[in-house]
C-alpha positions as CSV (number, residue, x, y, z in Angstrom):
1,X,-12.1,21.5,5.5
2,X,-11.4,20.5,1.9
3,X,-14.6,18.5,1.2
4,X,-14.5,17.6,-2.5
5,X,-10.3,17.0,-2.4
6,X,-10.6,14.4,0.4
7,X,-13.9,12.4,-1.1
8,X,-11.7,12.3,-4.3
9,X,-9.6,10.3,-2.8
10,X,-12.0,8.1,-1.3
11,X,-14.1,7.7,-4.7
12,X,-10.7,6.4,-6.9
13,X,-9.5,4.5,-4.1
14,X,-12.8,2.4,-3.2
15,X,-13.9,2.7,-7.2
16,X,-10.7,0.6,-7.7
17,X,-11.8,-1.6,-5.5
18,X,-15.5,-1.7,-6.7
19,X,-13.4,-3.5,-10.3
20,X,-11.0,-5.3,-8.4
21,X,-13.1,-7.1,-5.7
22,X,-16.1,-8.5,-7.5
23,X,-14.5,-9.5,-10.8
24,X,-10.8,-10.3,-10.1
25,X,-11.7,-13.9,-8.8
26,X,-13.6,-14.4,-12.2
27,X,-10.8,-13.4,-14.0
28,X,-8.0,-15.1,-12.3
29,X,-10.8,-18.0,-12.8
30,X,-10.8,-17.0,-16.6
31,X,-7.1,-17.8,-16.7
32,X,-7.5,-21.2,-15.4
33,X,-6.7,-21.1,-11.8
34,X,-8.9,-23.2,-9.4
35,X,-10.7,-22.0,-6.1
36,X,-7.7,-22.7,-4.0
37,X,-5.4,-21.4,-5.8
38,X,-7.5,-18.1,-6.4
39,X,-8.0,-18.2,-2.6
40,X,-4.1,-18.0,-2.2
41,X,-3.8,-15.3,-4.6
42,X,-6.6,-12.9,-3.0
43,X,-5.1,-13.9,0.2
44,X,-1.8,-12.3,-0.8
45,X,-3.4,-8.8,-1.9
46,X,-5.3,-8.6,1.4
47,X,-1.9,-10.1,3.6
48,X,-0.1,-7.7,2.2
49,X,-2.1,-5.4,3.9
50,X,-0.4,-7.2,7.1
51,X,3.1,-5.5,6.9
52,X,2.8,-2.6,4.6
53,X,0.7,0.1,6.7
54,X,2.7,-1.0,9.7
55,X,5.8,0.1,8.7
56,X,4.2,3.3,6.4
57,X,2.4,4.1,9.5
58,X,5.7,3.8,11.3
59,X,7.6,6.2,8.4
60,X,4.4,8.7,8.3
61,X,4.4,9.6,12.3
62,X,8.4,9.7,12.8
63,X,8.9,11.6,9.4
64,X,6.1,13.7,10.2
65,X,5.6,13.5,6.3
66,X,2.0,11.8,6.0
67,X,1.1,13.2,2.6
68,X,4.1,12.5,1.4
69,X,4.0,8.5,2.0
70,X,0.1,8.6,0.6
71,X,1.6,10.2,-2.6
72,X,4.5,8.1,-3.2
73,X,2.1,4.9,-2.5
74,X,0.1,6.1,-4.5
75,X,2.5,5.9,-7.2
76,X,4.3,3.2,-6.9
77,X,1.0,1.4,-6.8
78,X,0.4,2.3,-10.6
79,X,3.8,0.7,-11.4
80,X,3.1,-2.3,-9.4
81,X,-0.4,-3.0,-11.1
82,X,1.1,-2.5,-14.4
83,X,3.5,-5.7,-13.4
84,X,-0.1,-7.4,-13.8
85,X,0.0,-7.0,-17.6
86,X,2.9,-9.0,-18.7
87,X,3.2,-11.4,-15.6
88,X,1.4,-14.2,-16.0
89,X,0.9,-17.7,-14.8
90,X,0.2,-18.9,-10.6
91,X,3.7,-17.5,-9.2
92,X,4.0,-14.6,-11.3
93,X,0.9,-13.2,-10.7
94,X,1.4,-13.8,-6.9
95,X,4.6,-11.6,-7.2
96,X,2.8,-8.7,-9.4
97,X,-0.2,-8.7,-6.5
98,X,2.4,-8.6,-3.6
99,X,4.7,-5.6,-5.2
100,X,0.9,-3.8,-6.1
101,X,-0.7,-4.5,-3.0
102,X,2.7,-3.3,-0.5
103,X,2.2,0.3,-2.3
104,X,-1.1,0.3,-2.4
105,X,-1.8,-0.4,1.0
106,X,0.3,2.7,2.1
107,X,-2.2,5.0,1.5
108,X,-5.5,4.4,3.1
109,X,-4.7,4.7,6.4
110,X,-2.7,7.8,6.3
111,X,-5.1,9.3,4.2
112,X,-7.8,8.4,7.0
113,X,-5.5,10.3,9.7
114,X,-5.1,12.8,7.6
115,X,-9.1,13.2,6.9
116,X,-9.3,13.2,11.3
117,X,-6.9,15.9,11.9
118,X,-8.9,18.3,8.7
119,X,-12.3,17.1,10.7
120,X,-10.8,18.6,13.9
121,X,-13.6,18.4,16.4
122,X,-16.1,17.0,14.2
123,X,-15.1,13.3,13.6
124,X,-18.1,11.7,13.8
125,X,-18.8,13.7,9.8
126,X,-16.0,11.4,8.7
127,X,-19.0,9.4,7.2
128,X,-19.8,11.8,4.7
129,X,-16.6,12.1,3.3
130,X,-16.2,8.6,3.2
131,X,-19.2,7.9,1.5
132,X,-17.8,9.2,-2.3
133,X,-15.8,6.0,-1.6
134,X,-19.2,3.9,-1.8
135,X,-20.3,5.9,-4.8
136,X,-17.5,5.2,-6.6
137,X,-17.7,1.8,-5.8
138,X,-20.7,1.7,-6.8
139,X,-19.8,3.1,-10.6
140,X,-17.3,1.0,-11.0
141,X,-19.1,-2.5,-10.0
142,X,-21.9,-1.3,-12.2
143,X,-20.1,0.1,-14.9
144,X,-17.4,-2.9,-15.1
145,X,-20.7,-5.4,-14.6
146,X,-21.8,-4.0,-18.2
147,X,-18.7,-3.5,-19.8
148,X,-18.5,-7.5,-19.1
149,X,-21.9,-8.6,-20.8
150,X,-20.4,-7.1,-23.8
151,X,-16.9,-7.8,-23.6
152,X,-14.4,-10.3,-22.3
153,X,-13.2,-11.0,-18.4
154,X,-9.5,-9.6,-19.9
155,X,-11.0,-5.7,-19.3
156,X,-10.9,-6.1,-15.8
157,X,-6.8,-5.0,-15.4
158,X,-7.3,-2.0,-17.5
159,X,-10.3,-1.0,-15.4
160,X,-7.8,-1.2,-12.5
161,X,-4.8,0.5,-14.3
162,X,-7.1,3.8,-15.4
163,X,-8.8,3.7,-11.6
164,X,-5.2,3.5,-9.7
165,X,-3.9,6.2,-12.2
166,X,-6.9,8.4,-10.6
167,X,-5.9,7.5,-7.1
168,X,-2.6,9.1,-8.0
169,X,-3.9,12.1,-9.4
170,X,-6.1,12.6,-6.7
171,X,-3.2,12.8,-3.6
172,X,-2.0,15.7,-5.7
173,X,-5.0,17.8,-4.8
174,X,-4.9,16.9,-1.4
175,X,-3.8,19.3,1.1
176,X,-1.4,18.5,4.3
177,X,-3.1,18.5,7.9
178,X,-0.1,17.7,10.1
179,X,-0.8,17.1,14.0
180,X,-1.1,19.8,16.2
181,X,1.5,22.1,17.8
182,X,3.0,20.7,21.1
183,X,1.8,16.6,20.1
184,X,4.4,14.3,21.1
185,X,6.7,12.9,18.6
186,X,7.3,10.0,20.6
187,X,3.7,8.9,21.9
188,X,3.8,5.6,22.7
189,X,1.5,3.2,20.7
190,X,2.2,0.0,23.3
191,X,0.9,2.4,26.3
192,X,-1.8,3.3,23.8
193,X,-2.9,-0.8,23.3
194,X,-2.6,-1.4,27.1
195,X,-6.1,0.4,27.3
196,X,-9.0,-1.4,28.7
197,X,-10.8,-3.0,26.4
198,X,-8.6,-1.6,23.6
199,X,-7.3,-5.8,22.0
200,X,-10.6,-7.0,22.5
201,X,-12.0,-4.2,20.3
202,X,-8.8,-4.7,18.0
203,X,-9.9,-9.0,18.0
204,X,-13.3,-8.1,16.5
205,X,-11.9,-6.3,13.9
206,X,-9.9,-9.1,12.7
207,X,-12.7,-11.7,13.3
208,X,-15.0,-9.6,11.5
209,X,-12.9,-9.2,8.7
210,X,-11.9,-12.3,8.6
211,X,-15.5,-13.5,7.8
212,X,-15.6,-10.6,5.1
213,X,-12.9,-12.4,3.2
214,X,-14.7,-15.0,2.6
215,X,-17.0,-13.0,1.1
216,X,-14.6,-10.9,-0.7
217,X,-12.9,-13.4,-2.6
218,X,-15.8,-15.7,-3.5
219,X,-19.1,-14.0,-3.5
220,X,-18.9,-13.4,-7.1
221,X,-17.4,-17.0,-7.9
222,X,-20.4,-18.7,-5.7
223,X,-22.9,-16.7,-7.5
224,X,-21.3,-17.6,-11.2
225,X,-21.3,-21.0,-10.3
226,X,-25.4,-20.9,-9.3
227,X,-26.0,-19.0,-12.4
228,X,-26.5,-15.4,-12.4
229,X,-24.5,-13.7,-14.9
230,X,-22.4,-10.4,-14.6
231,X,-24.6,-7.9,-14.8
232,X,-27.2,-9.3,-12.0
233,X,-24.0,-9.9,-9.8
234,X,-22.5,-6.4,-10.3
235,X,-25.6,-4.9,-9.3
236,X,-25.9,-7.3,-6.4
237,X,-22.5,-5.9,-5.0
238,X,-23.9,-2.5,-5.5
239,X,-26.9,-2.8,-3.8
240,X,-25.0,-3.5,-0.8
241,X,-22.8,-0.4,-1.4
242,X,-25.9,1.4,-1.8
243,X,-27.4,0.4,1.3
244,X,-23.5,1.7,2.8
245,X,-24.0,5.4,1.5
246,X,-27.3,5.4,3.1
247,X,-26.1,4.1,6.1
248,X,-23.2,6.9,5.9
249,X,-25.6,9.5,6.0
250,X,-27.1,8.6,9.4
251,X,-24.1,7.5,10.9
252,X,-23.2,10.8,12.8
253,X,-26.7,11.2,14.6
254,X,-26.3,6.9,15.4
255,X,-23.1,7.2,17.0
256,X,-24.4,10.4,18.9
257,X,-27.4,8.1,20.1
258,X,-25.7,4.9,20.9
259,X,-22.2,5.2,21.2
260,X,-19.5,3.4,18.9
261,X,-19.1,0.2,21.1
262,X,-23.0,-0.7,20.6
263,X,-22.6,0.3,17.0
264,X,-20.1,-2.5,16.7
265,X,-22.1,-5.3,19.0
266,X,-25.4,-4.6,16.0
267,X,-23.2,-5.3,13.2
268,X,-21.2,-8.1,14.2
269,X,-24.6,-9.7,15.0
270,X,-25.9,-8.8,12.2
271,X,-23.1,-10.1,10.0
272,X,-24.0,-13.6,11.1
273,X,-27.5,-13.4,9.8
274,X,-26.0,-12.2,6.3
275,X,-23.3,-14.5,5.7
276,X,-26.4,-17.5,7.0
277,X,-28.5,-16.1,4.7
278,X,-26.1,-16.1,1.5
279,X,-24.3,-19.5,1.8
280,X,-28.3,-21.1,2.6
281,X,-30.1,-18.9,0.3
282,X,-28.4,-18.5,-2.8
283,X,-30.7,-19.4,-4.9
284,X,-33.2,-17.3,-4.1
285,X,-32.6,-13.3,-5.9
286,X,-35.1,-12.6,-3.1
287,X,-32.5,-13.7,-0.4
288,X,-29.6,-12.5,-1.9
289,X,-31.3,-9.1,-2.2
290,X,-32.3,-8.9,1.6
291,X,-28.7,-10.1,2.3
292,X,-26.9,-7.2,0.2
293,X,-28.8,-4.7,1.8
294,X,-27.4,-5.9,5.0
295,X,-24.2,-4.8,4.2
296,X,-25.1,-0.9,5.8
297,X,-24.5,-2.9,8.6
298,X,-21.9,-5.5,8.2
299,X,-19.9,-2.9,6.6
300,X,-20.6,1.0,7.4
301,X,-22.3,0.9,10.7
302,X,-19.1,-1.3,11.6
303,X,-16.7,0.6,9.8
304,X,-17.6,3.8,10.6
305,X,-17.6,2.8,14.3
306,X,-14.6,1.4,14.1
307,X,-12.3,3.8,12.6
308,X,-13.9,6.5,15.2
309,X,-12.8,4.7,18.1
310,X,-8.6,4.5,16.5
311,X,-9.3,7.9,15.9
312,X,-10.1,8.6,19.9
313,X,-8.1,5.6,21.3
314,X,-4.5,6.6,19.5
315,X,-4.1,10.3,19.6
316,X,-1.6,12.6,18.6
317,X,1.4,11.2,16.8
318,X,0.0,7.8,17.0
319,X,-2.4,8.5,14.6
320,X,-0.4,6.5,11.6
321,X,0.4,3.7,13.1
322,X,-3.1,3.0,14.9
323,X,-4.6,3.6,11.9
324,X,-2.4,1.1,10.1
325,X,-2.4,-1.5,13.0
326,X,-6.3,-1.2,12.7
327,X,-5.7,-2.2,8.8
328,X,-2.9,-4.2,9.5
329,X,-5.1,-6.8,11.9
330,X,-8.4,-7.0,10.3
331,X,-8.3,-6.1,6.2
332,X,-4.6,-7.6,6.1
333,X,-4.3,-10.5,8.4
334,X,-8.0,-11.1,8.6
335,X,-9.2,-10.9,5.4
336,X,-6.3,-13.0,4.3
337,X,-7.5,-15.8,7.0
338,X,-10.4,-15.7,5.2
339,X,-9.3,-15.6,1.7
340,X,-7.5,-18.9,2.7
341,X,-10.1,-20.4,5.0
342,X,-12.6,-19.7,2.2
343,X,-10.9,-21.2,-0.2
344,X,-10.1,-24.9,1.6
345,X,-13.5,-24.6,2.7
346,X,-14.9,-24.7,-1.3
347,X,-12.6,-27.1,-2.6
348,X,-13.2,-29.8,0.5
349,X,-16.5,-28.9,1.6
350,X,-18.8,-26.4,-1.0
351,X,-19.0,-23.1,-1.2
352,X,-22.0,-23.1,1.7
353,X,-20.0,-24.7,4.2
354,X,-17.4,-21.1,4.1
355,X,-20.5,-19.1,4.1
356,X,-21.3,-20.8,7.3
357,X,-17.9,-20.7,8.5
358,X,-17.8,-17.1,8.4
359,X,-21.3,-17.0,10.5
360,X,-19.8,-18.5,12.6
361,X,-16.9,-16.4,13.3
362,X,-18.5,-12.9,13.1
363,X,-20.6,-14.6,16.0
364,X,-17.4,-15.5,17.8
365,X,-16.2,-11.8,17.4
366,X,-19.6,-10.9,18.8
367,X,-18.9,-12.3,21.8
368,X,-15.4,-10.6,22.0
369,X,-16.8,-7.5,21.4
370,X,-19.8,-7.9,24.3
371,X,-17.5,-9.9,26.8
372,X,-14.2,-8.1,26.6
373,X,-14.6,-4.6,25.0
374,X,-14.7,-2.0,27.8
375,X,-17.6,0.7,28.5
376,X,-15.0,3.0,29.0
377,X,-14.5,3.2,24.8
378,X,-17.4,5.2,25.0
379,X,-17.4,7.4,27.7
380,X,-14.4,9.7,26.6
């Protein structure tokens, strides 16, 4: 298995990420937009996660050409970011972030089918690759943090630009794992999500996500607004990637012990408490600092469970598209619910009230997840 090529991947793709997600609501913020508007915005990077790996997914498995879509997402993505640097104003950033983000969301969940099929019978070590994704994040929110104390808020595209430019790179060094000989071409993805228990799983993923972007797009902007400056709240977003490469390291012998399905029932509970904690606690460094570290569980325990059950519940030359349906439903049309949600929530109600929104919906998704979401997931 090529180790080091494949985490490459992962560390450019989540390091962009780790600049883009923390600081690009202070900066659209720095250019005068308001909390709704910003909300709108962030909510048209993640939706475009909605369409985009749907019909990849859909190219990848008939074309049989998975790398090939990762790599020319990949670049297209650089173009599309670039748009960001002479667009300006509420519309035309909203077109630069939909061209960027339909590119850009090509290539994640091809690259995670192609990371199953080089992990062959070992799919519960897809944690340890995926946790150079963490520690890139990591570098980059802690890096970008410090870069800000000493410089202005207009860094934070060229951070991107130079990241996405190393995402590009990277699919060059990646080699091809194509499905195995004798796998269907046409494997049907509807008989696939007429599994038991197989929507209700897919229903927690949105829900879940859907509380995470509320998080996403204003955790940084909640935090200015109480006081803490750049450096504390880069290293507050750190801290809970931290805690996710920790968690990573575990996750094979926890998913041995427990099985994916309760996995996901501990970290959709646990979600709840976090996103309590944060929109009641904000004040406190203490809280907030109990709260990050949270996110092993809110995030990788979830994640990792998660994309190890699309692995096993759409097979063959299904891979693509479940993958990308799995993207398409909860990063996409979730975390743009709760880009938007978040958003209304802060202008007509404070920033606390969304915190406590999204509480309230991981809880709801617990409850999908414990009343609808088979046994069966984890006896195959």
């Amino acid at each position: 298995m090529p180790y080091w090529r494949l985490s490459g991947y992962y560390f450019f793709y989540f390091a962009s990420l780790g600049a883009l997600l923390p600081y690009w609501g202070p900066y659209l913020h720095s250019l005068g937009l308001e909390a709704q508007a910003i909300g709108v915005l962030m909510a048209i990077l993640t939706g475009s996660k909605i369409l985009s790996p749907l019909l990849w997914g859909q190219i990848a498995d008939q074309t049989g050409q998975r790398l090939l879509v990762v790599r020319l997402g990949a670049l297209l993505s650089v173009a599309g970011f670039a748009t960001l640097y002479w667009l300006d104003g509420f519309w035309g950033m909203a077109w630069g972030l939909l061209i960027f983000g339909f590119f850009w969301n090509a290539t994640l969940p091809q690259m995670e089918a192609i990371t199953f099929n080089h992990l062959g019978k070992r799919p519960a070590h897809y944690a340890l690759v995926r946790l150079w994704g963490s520690v890139g994040f990591i570098l980059a929110v802690t890096g970008l943090g410090l870069a800000l104390e000493q410089g202005p808020l207009s860094q934070v595209p060229l951070w991107g630009l130079v990241l996405m430019v190393g995402i590009c790179v990277s699919t060059l060094m990646v080699p091809d794992s194509p499905p195995a000989p004798g796998q269907e071409t046409g494997a049907s993805l509807s008989k696939a999500l007429r599994r038991p228990g197989v929507m209700a799983f897919l229903s927690a993923c949105f829900l879940m996500q859907l509380s995470h972007g509320i998080y996403y797009a204003f955790y940084s902007l909640y935090l200015e607004t109480e006081g803490y400056a750049s450096v504390a709240i880069g290293w507050l977003w750190a801290l809970g990637v931290i805690a996710e490469v920790l968690i990573f390291l575990v996750m094979p012998s926890l998913l041995a012990r427990w099985g994916a399905r309760m996995v996901l029932l501990w970290s959709l509970a646990i979600a709840a408490i976090r996103w309590l904690a944060i929109g009641l606690g904000s004040r406190s460094l203490w809280v907030l600092f109990l709260a990050q570290w949270l996110h092993a569980a809110t995030f990788g325990t979830f994640h990792v469970s998660a994309i190890h059950l699309v692995n096993r519940l759409f097979p063959d030359r299904t891979q693509g598209r479940g993958q990308a349906l799995y993207n398409s439903l909860s990063f996409g049309a979730g975390g743009a619910a709760g880009s938007l949600a978040g958003g209304w929530l802060w202008s007509a109600l404070g920033p606390a009230s969304a915190f406590g929104f999204a509480a309230c919906i991981a809880g709801i998704g617990w409850f999908v997840a414990w009343r609808w979401m088979d046994g069966v997931l984890d006896r195959e």
